[in-house]
C-alpha positions in Angstrom: -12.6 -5.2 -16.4 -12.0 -9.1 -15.5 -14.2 -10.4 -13.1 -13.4 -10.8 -9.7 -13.0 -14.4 -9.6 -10.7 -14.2 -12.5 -8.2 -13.0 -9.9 -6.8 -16.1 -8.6 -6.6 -17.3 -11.7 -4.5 -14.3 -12.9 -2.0 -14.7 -9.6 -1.9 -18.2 -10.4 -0.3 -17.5 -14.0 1.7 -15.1 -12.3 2.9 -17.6 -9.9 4.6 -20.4 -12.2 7.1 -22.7 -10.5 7.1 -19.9 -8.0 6.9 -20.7 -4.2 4.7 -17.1 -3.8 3.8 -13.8 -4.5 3.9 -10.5 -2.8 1.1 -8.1 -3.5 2.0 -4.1 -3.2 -0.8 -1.7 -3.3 -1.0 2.3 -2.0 -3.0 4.6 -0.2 -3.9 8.6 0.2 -1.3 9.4 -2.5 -4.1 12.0 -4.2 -5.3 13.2 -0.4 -4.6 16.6 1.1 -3.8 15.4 4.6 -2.3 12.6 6.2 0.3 10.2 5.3 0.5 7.6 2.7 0.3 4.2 3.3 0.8 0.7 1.8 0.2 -3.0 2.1 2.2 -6.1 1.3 0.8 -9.2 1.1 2.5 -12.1 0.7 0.5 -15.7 -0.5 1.6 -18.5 -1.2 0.6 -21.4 -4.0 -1.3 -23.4 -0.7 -2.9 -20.3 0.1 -4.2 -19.7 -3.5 -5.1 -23.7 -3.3 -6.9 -22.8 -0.3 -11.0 -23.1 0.6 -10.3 -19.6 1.9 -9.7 -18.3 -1.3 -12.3 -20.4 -3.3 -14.9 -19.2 -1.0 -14.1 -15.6 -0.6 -12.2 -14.6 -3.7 -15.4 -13.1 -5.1 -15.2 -10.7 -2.1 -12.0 -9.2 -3.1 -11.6 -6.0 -5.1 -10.4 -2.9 -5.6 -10.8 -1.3 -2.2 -12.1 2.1 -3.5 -15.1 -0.3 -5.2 -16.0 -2.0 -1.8 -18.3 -1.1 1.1 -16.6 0.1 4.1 -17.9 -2.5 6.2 -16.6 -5.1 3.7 -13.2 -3.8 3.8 -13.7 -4.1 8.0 -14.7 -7.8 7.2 -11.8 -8.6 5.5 -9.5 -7.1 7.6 -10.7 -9.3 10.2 -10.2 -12.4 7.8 -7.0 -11.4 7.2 -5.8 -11.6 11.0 -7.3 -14.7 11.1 -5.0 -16.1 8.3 -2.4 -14.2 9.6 -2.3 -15.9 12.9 -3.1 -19.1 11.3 0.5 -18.5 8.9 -1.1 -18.4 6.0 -0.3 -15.2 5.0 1.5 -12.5 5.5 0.8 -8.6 5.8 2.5 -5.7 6.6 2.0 -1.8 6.5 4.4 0.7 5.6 3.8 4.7 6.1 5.5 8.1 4.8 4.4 10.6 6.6 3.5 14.2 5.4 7.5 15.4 5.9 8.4 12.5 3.7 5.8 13.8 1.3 7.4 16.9 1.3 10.3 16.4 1.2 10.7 13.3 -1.3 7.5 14.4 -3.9 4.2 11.5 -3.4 6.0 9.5 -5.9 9.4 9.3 -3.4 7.0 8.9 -0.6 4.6 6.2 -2.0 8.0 4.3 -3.1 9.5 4.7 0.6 5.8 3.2 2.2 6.0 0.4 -0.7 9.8 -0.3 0.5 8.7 -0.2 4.1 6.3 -2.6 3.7 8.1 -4.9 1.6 10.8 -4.8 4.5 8.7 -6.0 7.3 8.3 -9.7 5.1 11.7 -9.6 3.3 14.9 -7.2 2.9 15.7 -6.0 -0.3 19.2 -8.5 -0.2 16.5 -11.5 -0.4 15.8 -11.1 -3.8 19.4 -10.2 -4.9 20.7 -12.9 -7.6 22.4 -15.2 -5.6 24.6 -17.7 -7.5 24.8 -21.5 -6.9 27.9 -23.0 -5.3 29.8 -25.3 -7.6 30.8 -28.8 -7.3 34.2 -27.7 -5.8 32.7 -24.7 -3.4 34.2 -25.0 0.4 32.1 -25.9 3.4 32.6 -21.8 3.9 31.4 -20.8 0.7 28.1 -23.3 1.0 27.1 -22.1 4.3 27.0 -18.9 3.1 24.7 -19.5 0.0 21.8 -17.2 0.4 19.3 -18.6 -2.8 16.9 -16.2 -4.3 13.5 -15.8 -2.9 11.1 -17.6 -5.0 8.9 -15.3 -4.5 7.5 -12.6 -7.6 6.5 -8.3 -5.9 3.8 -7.5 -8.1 3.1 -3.8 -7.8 0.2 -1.5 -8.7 0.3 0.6 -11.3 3.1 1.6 -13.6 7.0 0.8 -12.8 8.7 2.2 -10.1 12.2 3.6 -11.1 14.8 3.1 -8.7 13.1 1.0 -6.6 15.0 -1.4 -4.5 12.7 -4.7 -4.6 12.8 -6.5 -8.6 9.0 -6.2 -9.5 6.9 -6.3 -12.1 4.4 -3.4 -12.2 0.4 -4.4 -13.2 -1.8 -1.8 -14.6 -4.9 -1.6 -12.5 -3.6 -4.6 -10.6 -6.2 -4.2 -8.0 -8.8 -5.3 -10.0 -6.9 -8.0 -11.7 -4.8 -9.7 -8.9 -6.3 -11.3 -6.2 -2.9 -10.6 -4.0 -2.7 -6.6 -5.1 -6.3 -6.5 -4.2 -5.6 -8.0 -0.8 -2.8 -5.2 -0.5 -5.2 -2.2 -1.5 -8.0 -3.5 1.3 -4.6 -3.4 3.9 -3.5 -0.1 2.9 -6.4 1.6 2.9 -8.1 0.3 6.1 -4.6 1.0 7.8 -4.5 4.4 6.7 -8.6 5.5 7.0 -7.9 4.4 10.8 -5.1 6.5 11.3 -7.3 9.6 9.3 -10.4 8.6 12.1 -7.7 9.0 14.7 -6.7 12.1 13.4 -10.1 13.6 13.5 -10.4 13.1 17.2 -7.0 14.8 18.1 -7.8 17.8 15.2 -11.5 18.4 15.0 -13.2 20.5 12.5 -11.4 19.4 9.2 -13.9 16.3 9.1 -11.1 13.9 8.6 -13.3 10.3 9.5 -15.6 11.3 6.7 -13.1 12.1 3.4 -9.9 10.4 5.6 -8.2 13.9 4.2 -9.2 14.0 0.3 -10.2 17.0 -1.0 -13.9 17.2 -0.8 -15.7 20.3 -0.7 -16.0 20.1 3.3 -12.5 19.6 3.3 -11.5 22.4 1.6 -14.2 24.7 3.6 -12.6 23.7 6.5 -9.5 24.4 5.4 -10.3 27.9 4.8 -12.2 28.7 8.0 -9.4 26.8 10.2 -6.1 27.1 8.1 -4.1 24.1 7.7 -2.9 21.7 10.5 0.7 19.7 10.5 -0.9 16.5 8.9 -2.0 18.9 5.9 0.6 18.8 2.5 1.7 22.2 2.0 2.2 21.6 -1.4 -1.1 19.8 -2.1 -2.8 22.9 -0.9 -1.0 25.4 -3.2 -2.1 23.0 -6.5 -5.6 21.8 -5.2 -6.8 25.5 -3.7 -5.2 27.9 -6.1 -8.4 28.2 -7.6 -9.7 29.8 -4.1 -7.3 31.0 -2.5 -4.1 33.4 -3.5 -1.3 30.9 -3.8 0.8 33.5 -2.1 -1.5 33.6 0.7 -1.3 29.8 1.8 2.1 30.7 3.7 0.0 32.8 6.0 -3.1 30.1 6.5 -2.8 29.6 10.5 -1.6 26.3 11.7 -1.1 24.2 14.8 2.8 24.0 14.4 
């Protein structure tokens, strides 16, 4: 596994005559409840030039590897460059219906869209091609270039998937950007799951943020399911307890 101050160094070979680089990370896709989330982080060549990042890449990983109250930290360092424009973040969510209803994969793709959308539209990184010599005045003011900007993406490649992107195996322990992107999804979504365990106690939701630990599952059983629960997550995960043709009947809050 490369170090983690080998990360820059990877986003900068990534980079190339780029302006920037959009980190995309997930989530909750394996959880039982809740929805799943993603981060987009956008840096720029500056930024990676930055003391910022020189100082505090070693900080950076894989959010599942880091200390809760690191992942806190950052987040806080993150608004700061945020306000300061020297990065950009956003969050995208699909909720449990969207789970349903599109598979994880569907719904993981719609967060990553999501948050994609709120730093560009998908028509930003359409191929755009150069007026000529002889354009009109019309046809120049309507050139839209390219964004010079690469989505790198967690994980494998994501089939009909509106943003160009190229997909990095265990990217967020490899690019400083994707990294960034996990600690945004997973701080956004383990708030919402904290949220949720005020408004639906019992289920234990601020400890496992709705993965399927053994509380989980006990509480499951004793309380039935809740509307943030994935229907079809339960019939997999809890086959092996409970009649799969009994989790139609489990009680739940409507």
């Amino acid at each position: 596994m490369p170090k983690r101050r080998q990360l820059r160094s990877f986003d900068f070979k990534q980079l190339g005559e780029l302006d920037g680089l959009i980190g995309v990370d997930e989530a909750g896709r394996g959880a039982l409840a809740g929805p799943v989330a993603a981060g987009a982080v956008l840096v720029t060549r500056e930024f990676l030039e930055s003391n910022w990042v020189t100082t505090n890449a070693r900080r950076i990983n894989d959010s599942k590897q880091l200390p809760e109250a690191e992942r806190d930290a950052l987040w806080l360092d993150f608004e700061a460059l945020m306000a300061e424009r020297k990065i950009h973040v956003d969050v995208g969510m699909a909720d449990v219906a969207e789970v349903e209803k599109y598979n994880i994969l569907g719904a993981t793709k719609l967060a990553m869209r999501r948050a994609l959308q709120g730093i560009y539209p998908p028509s930003a990184f359409e191929q755009k091609l150069e007026p000529d010599l002889f354009a009109s005045a019309e046809e120049i003011a309507a050139f839209e270039p390219q964004v010079k900007a690469k989505v790198l993406v967690d994980g494998l490649r994501l089939k009909h998937f509106a943003y160009p992107h190229t997909n990095v195996v265990r990217g967020d322990t490899r690019s400083l950007c994707i990294a960034m992107a996990s600690v945004v999804a997973k701080v956004s979504r383990d708030r919402l799951m904290v949220k949720l365990d005020t408004d639906f106690p019992g289920y234990g939701f601020a400890n496992h943020k709705g993965y399927g630990t053994e509380e989980h599952r006990e509480a499951i059983l004793r309380l039935g399911r809740c509307r943030f629960h994935r229907t079809t997550f339960l019939r997999k995960l809890m086959a092996e307890r409970v009649d799969p043709g009994q989790m139609d009947f489990l009680p739940t809050d409507g």
